[in-house]
C-alpha positions as CSV (number, residue, x, y, z in Angstrom):
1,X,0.0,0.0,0.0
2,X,2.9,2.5,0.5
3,X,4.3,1.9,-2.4
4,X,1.3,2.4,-4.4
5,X,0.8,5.7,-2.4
6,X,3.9,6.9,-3.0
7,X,3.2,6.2,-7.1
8,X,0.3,8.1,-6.5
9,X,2.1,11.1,-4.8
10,X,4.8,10.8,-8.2
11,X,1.6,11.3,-10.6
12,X,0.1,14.0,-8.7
13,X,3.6,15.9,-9.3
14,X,4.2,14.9,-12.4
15,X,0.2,16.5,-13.2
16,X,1.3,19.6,-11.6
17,X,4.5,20.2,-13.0
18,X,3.1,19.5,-16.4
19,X,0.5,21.8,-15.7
20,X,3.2,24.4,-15.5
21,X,4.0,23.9,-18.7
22,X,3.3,26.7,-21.5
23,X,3.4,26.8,-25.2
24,X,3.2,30.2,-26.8
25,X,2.2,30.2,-30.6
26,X,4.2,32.5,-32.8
27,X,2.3,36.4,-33.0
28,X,1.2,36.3,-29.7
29,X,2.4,36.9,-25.9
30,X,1.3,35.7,-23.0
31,X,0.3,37.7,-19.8
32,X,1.3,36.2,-16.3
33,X,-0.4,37.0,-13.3
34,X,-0.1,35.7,-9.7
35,X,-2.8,36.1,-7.1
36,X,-4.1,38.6,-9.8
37,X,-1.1,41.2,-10.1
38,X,1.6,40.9,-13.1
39,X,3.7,38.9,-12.9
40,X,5.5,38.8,-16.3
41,X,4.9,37.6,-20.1
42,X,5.8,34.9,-22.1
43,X,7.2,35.0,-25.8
44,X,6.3,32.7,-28.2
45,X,7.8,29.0,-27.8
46,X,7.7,26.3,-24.7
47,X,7.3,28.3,-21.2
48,X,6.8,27.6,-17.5
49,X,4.7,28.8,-15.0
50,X,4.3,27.9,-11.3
51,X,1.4,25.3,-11.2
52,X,-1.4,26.7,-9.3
53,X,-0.2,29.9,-8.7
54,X,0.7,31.6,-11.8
55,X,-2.2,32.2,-14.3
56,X,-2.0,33.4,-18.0
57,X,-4.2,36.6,-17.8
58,X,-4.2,37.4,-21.7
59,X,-2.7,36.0,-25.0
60,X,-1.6,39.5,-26.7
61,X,-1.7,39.1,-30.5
62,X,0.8,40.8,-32.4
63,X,0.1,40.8,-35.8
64,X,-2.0,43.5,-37.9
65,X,-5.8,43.9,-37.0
66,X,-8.4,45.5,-39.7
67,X,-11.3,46.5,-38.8
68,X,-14.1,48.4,-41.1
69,X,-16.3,51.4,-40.6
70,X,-19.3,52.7,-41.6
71,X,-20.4,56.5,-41.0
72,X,-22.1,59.6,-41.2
73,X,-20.6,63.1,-41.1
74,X,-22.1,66.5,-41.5
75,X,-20.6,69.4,-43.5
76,X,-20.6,73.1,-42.3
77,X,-22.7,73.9,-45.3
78,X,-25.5,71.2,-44.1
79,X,-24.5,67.8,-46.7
80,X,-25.0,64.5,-45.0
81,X,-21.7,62.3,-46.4
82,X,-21.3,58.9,-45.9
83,X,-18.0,57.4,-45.2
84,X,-16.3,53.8,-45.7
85,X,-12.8,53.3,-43.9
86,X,-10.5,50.2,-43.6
87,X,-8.6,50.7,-40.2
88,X,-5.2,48.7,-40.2
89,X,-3.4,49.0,-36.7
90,X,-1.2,46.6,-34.3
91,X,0.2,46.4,-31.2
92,X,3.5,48.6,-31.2
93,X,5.6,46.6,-30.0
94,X,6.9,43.7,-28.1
95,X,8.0,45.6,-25.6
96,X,7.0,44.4,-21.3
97,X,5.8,48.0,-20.9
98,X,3.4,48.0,-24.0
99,X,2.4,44.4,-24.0
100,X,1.3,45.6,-20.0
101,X,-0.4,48.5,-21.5
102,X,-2.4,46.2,-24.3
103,X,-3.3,44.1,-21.8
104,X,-4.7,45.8,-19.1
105,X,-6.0,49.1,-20.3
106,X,-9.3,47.5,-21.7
107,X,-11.7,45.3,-20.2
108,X,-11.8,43.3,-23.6
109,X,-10.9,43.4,-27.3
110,X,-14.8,44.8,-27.7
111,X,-14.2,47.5,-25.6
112,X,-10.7,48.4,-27.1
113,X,-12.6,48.1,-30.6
114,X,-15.4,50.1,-29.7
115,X,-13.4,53.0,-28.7
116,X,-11.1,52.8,-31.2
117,X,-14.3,53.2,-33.9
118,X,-15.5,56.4,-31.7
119,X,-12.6,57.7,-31.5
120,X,-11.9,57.3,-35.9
121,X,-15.5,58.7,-36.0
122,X,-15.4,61.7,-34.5
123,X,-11.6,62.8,-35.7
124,X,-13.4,62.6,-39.0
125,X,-16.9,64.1,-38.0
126,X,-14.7,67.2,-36.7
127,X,-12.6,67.5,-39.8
128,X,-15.9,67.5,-42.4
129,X,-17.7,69.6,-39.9
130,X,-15.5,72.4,-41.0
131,X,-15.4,72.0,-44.5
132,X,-18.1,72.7,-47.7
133,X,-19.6,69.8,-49.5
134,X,-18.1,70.7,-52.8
135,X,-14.4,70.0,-51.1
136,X,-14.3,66.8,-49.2
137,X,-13.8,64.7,-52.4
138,X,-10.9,66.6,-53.2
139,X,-9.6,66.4,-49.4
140,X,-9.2,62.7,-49.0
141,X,-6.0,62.6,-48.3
142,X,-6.2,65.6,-46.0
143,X,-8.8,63.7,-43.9
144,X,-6.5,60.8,-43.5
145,X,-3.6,62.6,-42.7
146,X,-5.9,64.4,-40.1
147,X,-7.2,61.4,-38.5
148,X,-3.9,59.8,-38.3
149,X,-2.4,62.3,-35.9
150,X,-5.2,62.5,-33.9
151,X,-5.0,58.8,-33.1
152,X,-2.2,58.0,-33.2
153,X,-1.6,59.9,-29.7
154,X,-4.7,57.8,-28.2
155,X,-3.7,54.5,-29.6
156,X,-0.3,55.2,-28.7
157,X,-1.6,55.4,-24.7
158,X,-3.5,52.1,-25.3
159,X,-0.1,50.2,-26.4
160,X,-1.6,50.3,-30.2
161,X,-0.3,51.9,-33.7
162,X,-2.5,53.1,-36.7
163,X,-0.4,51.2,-39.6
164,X,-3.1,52.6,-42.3
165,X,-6.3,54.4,-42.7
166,X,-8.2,54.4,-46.3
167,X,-10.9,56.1,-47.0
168,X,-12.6,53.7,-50.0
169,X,-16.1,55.1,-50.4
170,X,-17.0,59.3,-50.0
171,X,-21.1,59.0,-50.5
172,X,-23.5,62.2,-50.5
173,X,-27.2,61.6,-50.3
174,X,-28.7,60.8,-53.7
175,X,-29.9,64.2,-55.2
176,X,-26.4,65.9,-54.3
177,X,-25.3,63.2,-56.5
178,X,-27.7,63.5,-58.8
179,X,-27.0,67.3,-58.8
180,X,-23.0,67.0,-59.0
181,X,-23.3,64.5,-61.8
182,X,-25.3,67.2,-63.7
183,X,-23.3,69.9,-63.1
184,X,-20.3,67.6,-64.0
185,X,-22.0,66.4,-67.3
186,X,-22.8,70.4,-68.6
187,X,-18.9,71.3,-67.5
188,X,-17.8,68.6,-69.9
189,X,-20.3,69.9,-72.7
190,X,-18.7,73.4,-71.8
191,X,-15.6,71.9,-72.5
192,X,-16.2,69.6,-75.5
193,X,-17.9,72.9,-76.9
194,X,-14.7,75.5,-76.2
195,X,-13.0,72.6,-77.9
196,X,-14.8,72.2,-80.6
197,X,-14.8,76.6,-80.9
198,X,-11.2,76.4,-80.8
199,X,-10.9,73.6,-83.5
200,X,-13.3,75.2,-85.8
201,X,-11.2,78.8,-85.1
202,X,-7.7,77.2,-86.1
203,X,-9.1,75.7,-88.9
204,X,-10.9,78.6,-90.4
205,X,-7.5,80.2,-89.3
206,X,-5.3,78.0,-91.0
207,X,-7.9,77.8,-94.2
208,X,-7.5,81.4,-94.1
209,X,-3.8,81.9,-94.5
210,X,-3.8,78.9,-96.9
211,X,-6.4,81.0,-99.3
212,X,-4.5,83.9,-98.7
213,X,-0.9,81.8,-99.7
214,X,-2.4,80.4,-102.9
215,X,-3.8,83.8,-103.9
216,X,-0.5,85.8,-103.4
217,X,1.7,83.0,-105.1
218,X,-0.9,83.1,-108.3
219,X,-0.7,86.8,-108.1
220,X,3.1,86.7,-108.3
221,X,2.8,84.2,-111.1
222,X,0.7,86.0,-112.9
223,X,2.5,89.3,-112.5
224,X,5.6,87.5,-113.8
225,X,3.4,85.7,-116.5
226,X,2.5,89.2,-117.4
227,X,5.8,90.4,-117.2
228,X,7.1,87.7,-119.8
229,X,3.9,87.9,-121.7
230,X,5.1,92.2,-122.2
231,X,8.9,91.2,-123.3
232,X,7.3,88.4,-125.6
233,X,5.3,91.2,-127.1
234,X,7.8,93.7,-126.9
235,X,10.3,91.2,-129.0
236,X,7.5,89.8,-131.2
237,X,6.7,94.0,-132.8
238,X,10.5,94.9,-132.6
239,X,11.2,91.6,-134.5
240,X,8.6,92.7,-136.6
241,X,9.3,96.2,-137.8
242,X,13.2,95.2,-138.1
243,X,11.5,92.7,-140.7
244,X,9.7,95.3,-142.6
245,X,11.8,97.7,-142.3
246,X,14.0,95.5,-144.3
247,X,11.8,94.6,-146.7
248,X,11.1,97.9,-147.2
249,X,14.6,99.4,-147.5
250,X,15.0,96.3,-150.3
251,X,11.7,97.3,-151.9
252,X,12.8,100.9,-152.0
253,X,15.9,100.2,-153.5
254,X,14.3,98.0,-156.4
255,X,11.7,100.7,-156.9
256,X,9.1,98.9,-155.6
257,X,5.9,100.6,-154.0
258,X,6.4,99.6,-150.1
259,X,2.8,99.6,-150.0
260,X,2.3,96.3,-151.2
261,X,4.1,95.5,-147.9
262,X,1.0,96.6,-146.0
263,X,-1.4,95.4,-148.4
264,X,0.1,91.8,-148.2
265,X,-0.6,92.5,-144.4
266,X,-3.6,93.5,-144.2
267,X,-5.1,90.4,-146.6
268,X,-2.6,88.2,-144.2
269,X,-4.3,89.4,-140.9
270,X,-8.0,88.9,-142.8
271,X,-7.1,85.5,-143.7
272,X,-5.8,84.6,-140.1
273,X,-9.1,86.1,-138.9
274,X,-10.9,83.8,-140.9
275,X,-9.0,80.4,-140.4
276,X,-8.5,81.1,-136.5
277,X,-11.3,82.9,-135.4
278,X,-13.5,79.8,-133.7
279,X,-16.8,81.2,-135.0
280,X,-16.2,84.8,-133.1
281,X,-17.6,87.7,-135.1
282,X,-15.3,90.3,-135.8
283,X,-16.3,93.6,-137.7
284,X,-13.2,95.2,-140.5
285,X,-14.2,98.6,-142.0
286,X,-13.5,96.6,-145.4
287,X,-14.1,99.6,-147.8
288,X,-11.3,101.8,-149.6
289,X,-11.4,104.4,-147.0
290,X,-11.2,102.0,-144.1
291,X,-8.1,100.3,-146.0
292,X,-6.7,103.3,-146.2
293,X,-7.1,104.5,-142.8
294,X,-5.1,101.4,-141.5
295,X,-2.7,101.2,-143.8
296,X,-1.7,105.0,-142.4
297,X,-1.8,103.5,-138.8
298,X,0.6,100.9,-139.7
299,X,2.6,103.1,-141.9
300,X,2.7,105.4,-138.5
301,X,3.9,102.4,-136.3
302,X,6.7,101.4,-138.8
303,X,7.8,105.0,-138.8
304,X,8.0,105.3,-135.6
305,X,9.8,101.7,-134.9
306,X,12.2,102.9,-137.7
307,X,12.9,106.2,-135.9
308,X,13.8,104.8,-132.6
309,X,15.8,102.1,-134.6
């Protein structure tokens, strides 16, 4: 019988020191208490407590925490908005001092995460209460940076750090919405139509200065066409009266009538007028006084060719 009590006696402390054994998993520390004042904590791996006297208060988790929020904020000019946040946070660090500080300042994690939502609420309800509707979708990252230092300094007194705040929905009630996306839609007509002006101008512009291009370059062709046409002319008459003043000199000198000259020019230019006319109508004084009237004009011309020869 003794030796089956004492085997009983081995068991019983081979229970309790067992019992005292402690395994950590990896992200989290323990909290030891004795006769319910810390004690000390326990990092992740195998641990040991005294059996029956040492108690793990709270397993501290490490690793991020998310938590999303849905809300309602006010602007000063009266708009309802309607926010949805992702809050990323995590205990600071592994420090005794802040693990103490996670682990005792709250009841439990539904108290920390309650005031931890108040507390993102209202640094946001305070920031839109001072600005206009028309600006908060513009401010987004203002309100983040806004919120972020005003809890960090809370969450920093609770053992906790704000690792990111994002801001993924801005909502106004429906007929602001309603109203912006009109007012949107006619600024992009506005803009589409100054376009469009703007287009039309530069290319009545451009149309313009073409027009005005092509009509100086076929007014300098044409002056220089012109130009060429005059020597043509010029060369054609003095070619011309050298001709007959030759053949008048040789007529003279055979004592010929240099008349014939003009005669053979004047049936020339009628026959010319004939073949080449293309069924224009041309009127010739044909008579003997008519005749005679131009061959005294031609007479004059050759005279005077012959003079400035």
């Amino acid at each position: 019988m003794e030796t089956l009590f004492s085997y009983w006696w081995l068991i019983i402390i081979l229970i309790i020191i067992f019992s005292g054994l402690v395994t950590v998993t990896q992200g989290t520390v323990a909290v030891i208490i004795m006769f319910g004042k810390y004690r000390r904590i326990l990092r992740p791996g195998l641990g040991f407590k005294i059996p029956l006297l040492e108690q793990i208060y709270k397993r501290v988790s490490i690793q991020n925490r998310s938590v999303e929020l849905e809300f309602q904020a006010v602007t000063v000019d009266q708009a309802n908005v309607y926010f949805k946040c992702m809050l990323l946070y995590s205990v600071q660090n592994e420090n005794e001092e802040t693990i103490k500080r996670v682990a005792f300042k709250f009841i439990s994690e539904k108290d920390l995460m309650q005031a931890l939502i108040r507390t993102v609420e209202g640094s946001i309800r305070a920031f839109v209460a001072t600005k206009r509707q028309a600006e908060i979708l513009l401010l987004r990252r203002e309100i983040i940076e806004f919120v972020k230092e005003q809890i960090d300094r809370s969450l920093e007194d609770w053992g906790y750090h704000l690792q990111d705040l994002q801001v993924n929905d801005i909502r106004f009630d429906q007929q602001i919405m309603d109203s912006m996306s009109r007012v949107v839609a006619s600024n992009n007509l506005k803009a589409a139509a100054e376009n469009e002006g703007q287009a039309l101008l530069i290319t009545k512009t451009k149309g313009a200065e073409a027009e005005g291009n092509a009509i100086k370059i076929a007014a300098e062709a044409e002056r220089e066409a012109a130009r060429l046409r005059g020597q043509g002319v010029a060369l054609f008459r003095e070619e011309v009266a050298k001709g007959m003043s030759q053949a008048a000199e040789q007529m003279k000198q055979a004592n010929l009538d240099t008349n014939v000259i003009l005669f053979s020019m004047w049936t020339e230019a009628v026959k010319n007028f004939a073949e080449y006319g293309k069924g224009n109508m041309l009127f010739l004084d044909g008579s003997p006084s008519g005749m005679e009237n131009t061959m005294k004009q031609i007479m004059g011309m050759v005279k005077q060719s012959s003079d400035k020869n």
